[in-house]
C-alpha positions in Angstrom: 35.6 -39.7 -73.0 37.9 -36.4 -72.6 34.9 -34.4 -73.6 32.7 -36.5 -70.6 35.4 -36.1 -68.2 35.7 -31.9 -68.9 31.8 -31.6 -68.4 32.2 -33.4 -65.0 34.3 -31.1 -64.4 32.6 -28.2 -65.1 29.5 -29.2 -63.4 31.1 -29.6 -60.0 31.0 -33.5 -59.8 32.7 -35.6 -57.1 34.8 -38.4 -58.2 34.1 -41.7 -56.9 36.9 -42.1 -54.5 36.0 -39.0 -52.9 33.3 -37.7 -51.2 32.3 -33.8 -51.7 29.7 -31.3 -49.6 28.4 -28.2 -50.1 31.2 -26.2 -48.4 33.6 -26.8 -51.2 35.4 -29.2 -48.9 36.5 -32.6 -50.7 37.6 -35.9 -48.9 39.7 -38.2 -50.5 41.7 -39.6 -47.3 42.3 -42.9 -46.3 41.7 -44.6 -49.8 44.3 -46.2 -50.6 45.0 -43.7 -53.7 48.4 -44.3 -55.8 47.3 -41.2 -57.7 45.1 -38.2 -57.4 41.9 -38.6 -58.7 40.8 -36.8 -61.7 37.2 -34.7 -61.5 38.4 -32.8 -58.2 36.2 -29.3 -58.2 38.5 -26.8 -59.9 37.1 -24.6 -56.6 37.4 -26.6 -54.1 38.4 -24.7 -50.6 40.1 -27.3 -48.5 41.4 -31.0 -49.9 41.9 -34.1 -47.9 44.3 -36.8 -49.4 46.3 -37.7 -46.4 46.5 -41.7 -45.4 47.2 -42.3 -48.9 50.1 -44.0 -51.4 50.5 -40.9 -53.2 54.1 -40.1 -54.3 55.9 -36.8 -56.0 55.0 -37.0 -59.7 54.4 -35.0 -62.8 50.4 -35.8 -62.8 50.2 -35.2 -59.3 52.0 -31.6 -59.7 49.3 -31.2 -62.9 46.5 -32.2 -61.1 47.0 -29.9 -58.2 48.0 -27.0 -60.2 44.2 -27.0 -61.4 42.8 -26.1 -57.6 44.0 -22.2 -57.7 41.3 -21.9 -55.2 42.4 -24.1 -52.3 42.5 -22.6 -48.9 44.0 -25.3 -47.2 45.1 -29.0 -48.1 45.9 -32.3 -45.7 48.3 -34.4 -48.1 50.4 -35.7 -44.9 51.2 -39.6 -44.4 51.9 -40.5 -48.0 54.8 -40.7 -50.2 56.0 -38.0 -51.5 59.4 -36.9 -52.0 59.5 -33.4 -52.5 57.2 -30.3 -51.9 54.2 -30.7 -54.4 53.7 -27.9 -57.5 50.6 -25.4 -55.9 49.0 -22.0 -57.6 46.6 -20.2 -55.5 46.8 -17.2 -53.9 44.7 -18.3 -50.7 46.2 -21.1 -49.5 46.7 -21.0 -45.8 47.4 -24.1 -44.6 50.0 -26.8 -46.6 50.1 -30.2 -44.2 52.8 -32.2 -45.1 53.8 -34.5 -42.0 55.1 -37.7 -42.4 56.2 -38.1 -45.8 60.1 -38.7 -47.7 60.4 -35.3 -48.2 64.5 -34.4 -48.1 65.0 -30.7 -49.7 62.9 -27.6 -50.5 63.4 -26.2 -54.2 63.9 -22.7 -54.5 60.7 -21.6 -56.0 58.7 -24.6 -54.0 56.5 -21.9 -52.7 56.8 -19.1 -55.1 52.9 -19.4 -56.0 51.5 -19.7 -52.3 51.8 -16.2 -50.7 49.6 -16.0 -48.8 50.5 -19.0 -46.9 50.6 -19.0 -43.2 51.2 -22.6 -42.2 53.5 -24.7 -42.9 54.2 -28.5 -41.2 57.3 -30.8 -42.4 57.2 -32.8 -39.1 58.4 -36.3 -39.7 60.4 -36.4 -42.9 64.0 -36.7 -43.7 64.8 -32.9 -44.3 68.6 -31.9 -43.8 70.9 -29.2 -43.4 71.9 -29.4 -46.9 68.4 -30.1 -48.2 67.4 -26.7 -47.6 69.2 -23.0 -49.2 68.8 -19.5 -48.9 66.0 -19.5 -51.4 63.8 -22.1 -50.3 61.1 -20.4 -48.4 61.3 -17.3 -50.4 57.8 -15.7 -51.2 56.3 -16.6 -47.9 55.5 -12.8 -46.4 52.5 -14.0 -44.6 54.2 -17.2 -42.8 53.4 -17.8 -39.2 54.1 -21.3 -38.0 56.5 -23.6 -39.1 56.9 -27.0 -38.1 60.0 -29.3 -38.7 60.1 -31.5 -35.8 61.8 -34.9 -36.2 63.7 -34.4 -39.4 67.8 -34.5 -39.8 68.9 -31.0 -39.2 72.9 -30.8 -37.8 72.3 -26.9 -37.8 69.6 -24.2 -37.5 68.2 -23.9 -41.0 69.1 -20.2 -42.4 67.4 -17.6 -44.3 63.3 -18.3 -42.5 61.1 -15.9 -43.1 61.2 -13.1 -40.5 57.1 -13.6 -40.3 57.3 -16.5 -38.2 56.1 -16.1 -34.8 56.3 -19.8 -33.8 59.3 -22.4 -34.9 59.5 -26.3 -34.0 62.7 -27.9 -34.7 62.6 -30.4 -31.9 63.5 -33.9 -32.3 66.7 -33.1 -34.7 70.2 -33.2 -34.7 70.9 -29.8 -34.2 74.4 -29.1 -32.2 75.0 -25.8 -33.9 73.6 -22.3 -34.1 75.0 -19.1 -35.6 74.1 -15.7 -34.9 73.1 -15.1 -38.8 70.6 -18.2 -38.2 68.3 -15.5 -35.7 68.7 -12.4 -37.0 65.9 -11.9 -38.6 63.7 -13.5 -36.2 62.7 -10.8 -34.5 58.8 -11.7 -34.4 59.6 -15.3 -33.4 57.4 -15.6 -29.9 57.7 -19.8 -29.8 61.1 -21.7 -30.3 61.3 -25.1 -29.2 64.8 -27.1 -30.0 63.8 -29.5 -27.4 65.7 -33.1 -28.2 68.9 -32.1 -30.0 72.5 -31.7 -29.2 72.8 -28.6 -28.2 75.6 -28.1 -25.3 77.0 -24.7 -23.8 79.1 -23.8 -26.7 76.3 -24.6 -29.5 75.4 -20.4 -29.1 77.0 -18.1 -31.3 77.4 -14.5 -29.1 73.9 -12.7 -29.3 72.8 -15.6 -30.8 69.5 -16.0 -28.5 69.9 -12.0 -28.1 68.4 -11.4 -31.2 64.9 -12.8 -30.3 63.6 -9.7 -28.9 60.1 -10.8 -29.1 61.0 -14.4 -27.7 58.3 -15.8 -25.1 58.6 -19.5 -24.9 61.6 -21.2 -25.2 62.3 -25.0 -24.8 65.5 -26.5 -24.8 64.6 -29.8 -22.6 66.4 -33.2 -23.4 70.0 -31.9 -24.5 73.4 -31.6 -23.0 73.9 -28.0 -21.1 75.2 -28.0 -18.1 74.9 -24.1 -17.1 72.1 -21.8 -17.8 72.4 -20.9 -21.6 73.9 -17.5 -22.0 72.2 -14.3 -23.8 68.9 -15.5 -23.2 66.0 -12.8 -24.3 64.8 -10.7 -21.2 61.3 -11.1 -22.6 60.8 -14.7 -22.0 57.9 -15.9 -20.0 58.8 -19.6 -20.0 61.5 -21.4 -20.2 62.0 -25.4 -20.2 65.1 -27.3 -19.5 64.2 -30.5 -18.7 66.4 -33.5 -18.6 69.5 -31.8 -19.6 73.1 -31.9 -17.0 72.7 -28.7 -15.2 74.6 -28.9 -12.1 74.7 -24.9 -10.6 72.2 -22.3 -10.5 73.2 -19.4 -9.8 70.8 -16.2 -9.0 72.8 -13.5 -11.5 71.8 -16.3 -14.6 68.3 -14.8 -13.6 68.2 -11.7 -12.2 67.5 -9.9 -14.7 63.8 -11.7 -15.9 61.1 -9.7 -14.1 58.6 -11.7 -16.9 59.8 -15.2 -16.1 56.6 -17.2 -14.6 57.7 -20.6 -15.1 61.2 -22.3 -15.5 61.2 -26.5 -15.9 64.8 -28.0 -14.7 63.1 -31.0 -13.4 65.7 -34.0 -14.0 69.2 -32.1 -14.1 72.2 -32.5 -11.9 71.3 -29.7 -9.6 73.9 -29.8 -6.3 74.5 -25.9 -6.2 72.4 -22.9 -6.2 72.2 -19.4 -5.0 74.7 -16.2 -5.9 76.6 -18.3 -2.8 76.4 -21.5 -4.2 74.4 -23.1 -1.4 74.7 -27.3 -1.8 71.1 -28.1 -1.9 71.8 -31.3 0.2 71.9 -29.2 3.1 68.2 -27.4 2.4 65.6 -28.2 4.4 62.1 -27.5 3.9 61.9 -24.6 6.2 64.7 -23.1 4.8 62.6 -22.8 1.3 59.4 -20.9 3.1 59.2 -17.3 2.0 59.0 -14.7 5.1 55.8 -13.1 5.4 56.0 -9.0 4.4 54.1 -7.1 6.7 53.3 -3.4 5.7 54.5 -0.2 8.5 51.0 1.4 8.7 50.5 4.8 10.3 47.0 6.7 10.3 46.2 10.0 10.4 42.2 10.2 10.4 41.0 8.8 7.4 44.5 8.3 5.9 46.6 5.4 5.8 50.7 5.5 4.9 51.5 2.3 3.9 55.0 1.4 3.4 57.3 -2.1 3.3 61.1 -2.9 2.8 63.1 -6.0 2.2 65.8 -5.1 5.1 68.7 -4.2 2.7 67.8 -8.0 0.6 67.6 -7.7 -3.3 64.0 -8.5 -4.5 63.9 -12.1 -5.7 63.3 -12.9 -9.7 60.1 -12.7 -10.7 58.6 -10.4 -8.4 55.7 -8.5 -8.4 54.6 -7.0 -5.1 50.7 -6.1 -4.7 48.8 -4.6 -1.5 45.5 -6.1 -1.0 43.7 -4.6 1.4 39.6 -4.9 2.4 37.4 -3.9 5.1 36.2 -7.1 7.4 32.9 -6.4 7.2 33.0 -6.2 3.2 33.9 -9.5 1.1 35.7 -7.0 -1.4 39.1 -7.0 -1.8 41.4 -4.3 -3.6 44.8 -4.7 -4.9 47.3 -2.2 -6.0 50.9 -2.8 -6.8 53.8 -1.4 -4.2 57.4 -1.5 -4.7 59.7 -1.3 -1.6 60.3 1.7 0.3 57.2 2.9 -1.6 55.6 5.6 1.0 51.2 4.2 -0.7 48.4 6.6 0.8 44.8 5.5 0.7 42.2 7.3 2.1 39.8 4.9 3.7 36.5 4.9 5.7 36.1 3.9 9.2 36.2 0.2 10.0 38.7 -2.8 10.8 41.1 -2.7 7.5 43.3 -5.6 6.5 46.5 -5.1 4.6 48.9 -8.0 2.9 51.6 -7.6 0.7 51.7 -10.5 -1.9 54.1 -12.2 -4.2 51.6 -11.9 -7.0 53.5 -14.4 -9.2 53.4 -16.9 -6.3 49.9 -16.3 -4.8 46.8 -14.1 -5.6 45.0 -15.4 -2.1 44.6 -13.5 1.2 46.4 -15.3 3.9 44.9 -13.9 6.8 48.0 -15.3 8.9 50.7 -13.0 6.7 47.7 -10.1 7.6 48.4 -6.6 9.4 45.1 -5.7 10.9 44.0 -1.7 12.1 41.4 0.2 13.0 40.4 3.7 11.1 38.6 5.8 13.1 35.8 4.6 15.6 34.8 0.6 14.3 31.3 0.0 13.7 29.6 -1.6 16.0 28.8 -5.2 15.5 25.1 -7.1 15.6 23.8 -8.6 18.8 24.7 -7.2 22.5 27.0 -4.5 21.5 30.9 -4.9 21.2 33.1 -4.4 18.5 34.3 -6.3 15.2 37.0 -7.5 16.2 35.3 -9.5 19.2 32.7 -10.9 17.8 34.9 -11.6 14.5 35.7 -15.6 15.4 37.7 -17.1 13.1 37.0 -20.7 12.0 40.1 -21.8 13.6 38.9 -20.0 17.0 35.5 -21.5 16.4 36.7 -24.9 16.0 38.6 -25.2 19.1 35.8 -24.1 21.2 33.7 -26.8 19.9 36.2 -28.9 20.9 37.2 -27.5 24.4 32.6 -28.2 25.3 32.8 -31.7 23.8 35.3 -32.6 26.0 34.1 -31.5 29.1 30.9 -33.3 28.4 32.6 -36.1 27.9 34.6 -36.0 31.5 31.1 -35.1 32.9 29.6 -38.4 31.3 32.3 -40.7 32.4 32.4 -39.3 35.8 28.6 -39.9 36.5 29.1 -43.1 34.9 32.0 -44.2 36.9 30.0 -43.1 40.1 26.8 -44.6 39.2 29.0 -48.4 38.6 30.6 -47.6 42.5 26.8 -47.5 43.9 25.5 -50.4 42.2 28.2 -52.6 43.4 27.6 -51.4 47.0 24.0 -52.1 46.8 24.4 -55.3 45.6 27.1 -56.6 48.2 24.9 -55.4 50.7 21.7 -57.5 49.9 24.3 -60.9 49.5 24.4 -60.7 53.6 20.1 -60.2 53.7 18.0 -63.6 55.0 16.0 -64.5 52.6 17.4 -67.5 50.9 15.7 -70.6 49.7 16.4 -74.0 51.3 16.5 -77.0 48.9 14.0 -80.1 49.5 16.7 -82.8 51.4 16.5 -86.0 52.8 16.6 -86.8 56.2 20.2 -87.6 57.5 18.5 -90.0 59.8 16.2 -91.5 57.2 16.7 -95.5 57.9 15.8 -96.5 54.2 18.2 -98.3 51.8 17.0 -96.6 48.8 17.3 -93.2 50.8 21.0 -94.5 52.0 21.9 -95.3 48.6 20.5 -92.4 46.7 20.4 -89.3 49.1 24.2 -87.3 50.3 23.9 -86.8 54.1 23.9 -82.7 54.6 27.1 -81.7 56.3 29.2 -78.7 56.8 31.1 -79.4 53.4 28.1 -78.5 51.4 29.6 -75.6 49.9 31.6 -77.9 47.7 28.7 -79.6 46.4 26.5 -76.6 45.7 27.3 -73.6 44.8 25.6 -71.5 48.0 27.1 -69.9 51.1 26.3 -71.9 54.1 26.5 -70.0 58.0 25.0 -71.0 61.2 23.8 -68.7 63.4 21.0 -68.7 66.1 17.1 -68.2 65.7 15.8 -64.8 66.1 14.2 -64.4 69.3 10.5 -64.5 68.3 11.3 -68.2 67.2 10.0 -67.7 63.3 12.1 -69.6 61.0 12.4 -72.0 58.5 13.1 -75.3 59.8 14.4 -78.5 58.7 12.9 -81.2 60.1 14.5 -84.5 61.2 11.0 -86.3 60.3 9.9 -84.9 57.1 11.0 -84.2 53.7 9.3 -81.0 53.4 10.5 -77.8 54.6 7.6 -76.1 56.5 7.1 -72.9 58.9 6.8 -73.5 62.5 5.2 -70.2 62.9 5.6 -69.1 66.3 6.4 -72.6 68.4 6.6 -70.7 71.9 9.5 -72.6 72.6 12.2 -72.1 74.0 14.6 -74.6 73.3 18.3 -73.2 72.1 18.8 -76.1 70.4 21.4 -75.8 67.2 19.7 -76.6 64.1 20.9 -75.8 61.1 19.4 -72.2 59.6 20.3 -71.0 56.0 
């Protein structure tokens, strides 16, 4: 069976748990494994075994010490107690996340030079579980990741290699200056989530990261700026912690800041004056537009701005951009104040800003000095210069808005008008003639049924029908139309010849 097993072996199989490809890569995660199965490659390149039930054991340490080839193995969410026995001079990548790992031997990774990173997030490492010796050997290590562990201090003696270190999620309330001397390639620190307070800093303690970029220290108990910070930092985090003054000296002197987080403090004073910011108001938080002193002397422009005797804020970095208006390039150079700039420039309209260029890299055309060098060119269309024909949208925009409203006064107006003649036209024709007479019976009509049924016509016929009733005499040629006493019928006389004035009734 031995024999069966070593000719597996030697003719690259995959054991049965696993599953193996052509790229010397061998996946064994997520199978429930209690121990490491036996027929791995001797060269396989990169191991998976994590999601597993391995724990720390002799045969483990055996089996592993076979793959002197391994580039880079995943053993993280198991069991294991204790950093596992490796050999291989090109491993680059040891994975060991969530596990019960609580101390790092001495010689742990005396056979792994050329590693380069390390992660021990999630396990129960302490202060005491680690010595001087523990990551001795590593020459090449970059990252090292020991997030949520047990730490009470900053572990000592890392290798000066590192260039990124994650101790967040610890205990840590404490750290001496001998802790950071010899990280002076160490770009990425985060101690987020500890207990660090103001007087957790040894003196130069933070000092000696020269190289320091990124520093978080969110979600722990300072209530001042930390002190001796590194001038190279580019950002710096603290979040959530019980800072309650800012004062402009704490940052003064960081001309690479570009981003500070103290979102969730106890801010109430800021400023070298302490200024309460309760009594800010937005206004008082707008920057004042720089505008450039420009003189021209043919083709040459002196450009020149100063801060009126005010320090330059942190974080500044002045830039002139300047472009021709009938070009959509835009040039930038950096200006310092009281800095006498000279550019030789061809005829046109010229704008000139001075920028923040931390805070903004856009033109605002508002913040904008605009001058003419030399004669301007003259613009398409019926002559005139740039400048006049150069509408801006907002100029454009309010034009448009100054004609629709004057067609709309116009419209109403003719409306309004138009109403005012069609109600005089129509009052006029209610007084005209022509009206129809109903078919009525006879008020003298002797019949019963005519008594009973028919309403005798009389001045009060306004309240029965809904019509305008007026007397008034027959024109003179004697046409009208006539009730008659006799008939039912309404007929026309025509011309009677008549001249009787009697006073029937007319509608």
């Amino acid at each position: 069976m031995t024999v069966f097993v070593l000719l597996l072996v030697v003719a690259g199989a995959c054991p049965p748990e696993c599953r193996c490809d052509s790229r010397k890569r061998v996946y064994c995660n997520d199978r429930g494994l209690r121990s490491l199965p036996s027929g791995i490659p001797t060269d396989t390149q990169i191991l998976y075994l994590q999601d597993n039930l391995l724990e720390s054991s002799s045969s483990l340490n055996e089996g592993l010490l076979k793959l002197t080839e391994l580039e880079a193995l995943m053993i993280y969410k198991n069991r294991l107690t204790e950093i596992p026995s490796l050999r291989s001079d090109t491993l680059r990548t040891l994975r060991l996340n969530t596990n019960r790992i609580s101390k790092i031997s001495d010689d742990a990774f005396m056979k792994t030079p050329s590693l380069r990173e390390l992660i021990l997030d999630d396990n129960v490492l302490t202060t005491f579980g680690i010595s001087s010796l523990s990551f001795r050997g590593l020459k090449k290590l970059s990252i090292l990741s020991m997030n949520q562990n047990s730490f009470t201090e900053f572990p000592q003696e890392l290798p000066e290699s590192l260039s990124a270190l994650y101790l967040a999620q610890n205990q840590i309330s404490f750290i001496s200056n001998r802790s950071t001397a010899r990280l002076t390639n160490l770009t990425v620190l985060s101690l987020a989530e500890n207990k660090l307070s103001d007087g957790s800093f040894e003196e130069n303690t933070l000092k000696n990261l020269r190289q320091l970029k990124d520093l978080r220290l969110g979600h722990n108990f300072f209530s001042s700026m930390p002190p001796d910070l590194p001038r190279s930092l580019t950002e710096l985090s603290l979040i959530a912690n019980q800072i309650m003054t800012l004062k402009a000296d704490s940052l003064k002197s960081f001309q690479s800041l570009r981003s500070l987080d103290i979102a969730h403090n106890r801010l109430q004073w800021c400023g070298s004056e302490s200024i309460e910011l309760g009594t800010l108001v937005e206004d008082a938080l707008v920057c004042e537009a720089i505008k450039p002193n420009i003189s021209v002397i043919e083709n040459l422009a002196s450009l020149q701005f100063s801060l009126s005797g005010k320090e330059s804020p942190p974080m500044s970095n002045y830039e002139l951009h300047y472009k021709e208006l009938s070009s959509n390039v835009t040039n930038a150079v950096v200006i310092n104040p009281e800095e006498n700039l000279q550019l030789e420039l061809s005829n046109g309209l010229w704008q000139f800003c001075i920028l923040n260029n931390f805070l903004s890299s856009n033109l605002s055309i508002e913040d904008c000095s605009t001058i003419s060098i030399g004669q301007p060119a003259p613009s398409t269309g019926q002559g005139g210069n740039a400048s006049e024909n150069n509408v801006g949208p907002e100029a454009l925009m309010a034009i448009v808005i100054a004609v629709i409203a004057i067609v709309s006064i116009v419209v109403l107006v003719v409306f309004i008008t138009c109403r005012r003649k069609q109600y005089s036209q129509m009052k006029y024709l209610s007084n005209t003639d022509h009206f129809y007479c109903p078919k009525r019976f006879s008020p003298n009509q002797t019949s019963t049924k005519a008594k009973t049924n028919a309403k005798e016509l009389t001045l009060d016929a306004s309240k029965e029908f809904a019509v305008t009733l007026m007397l008034r005499q027959p024109p003179e040629d004697n046409r009208f139309y006539k009730v008659d006493s006799n008939a039912s019928d309404v007929y026309d006389t025509g011309y009677s010849g008549s001249s009787r004035q009697d006073s029937s009734l007319f509608i």
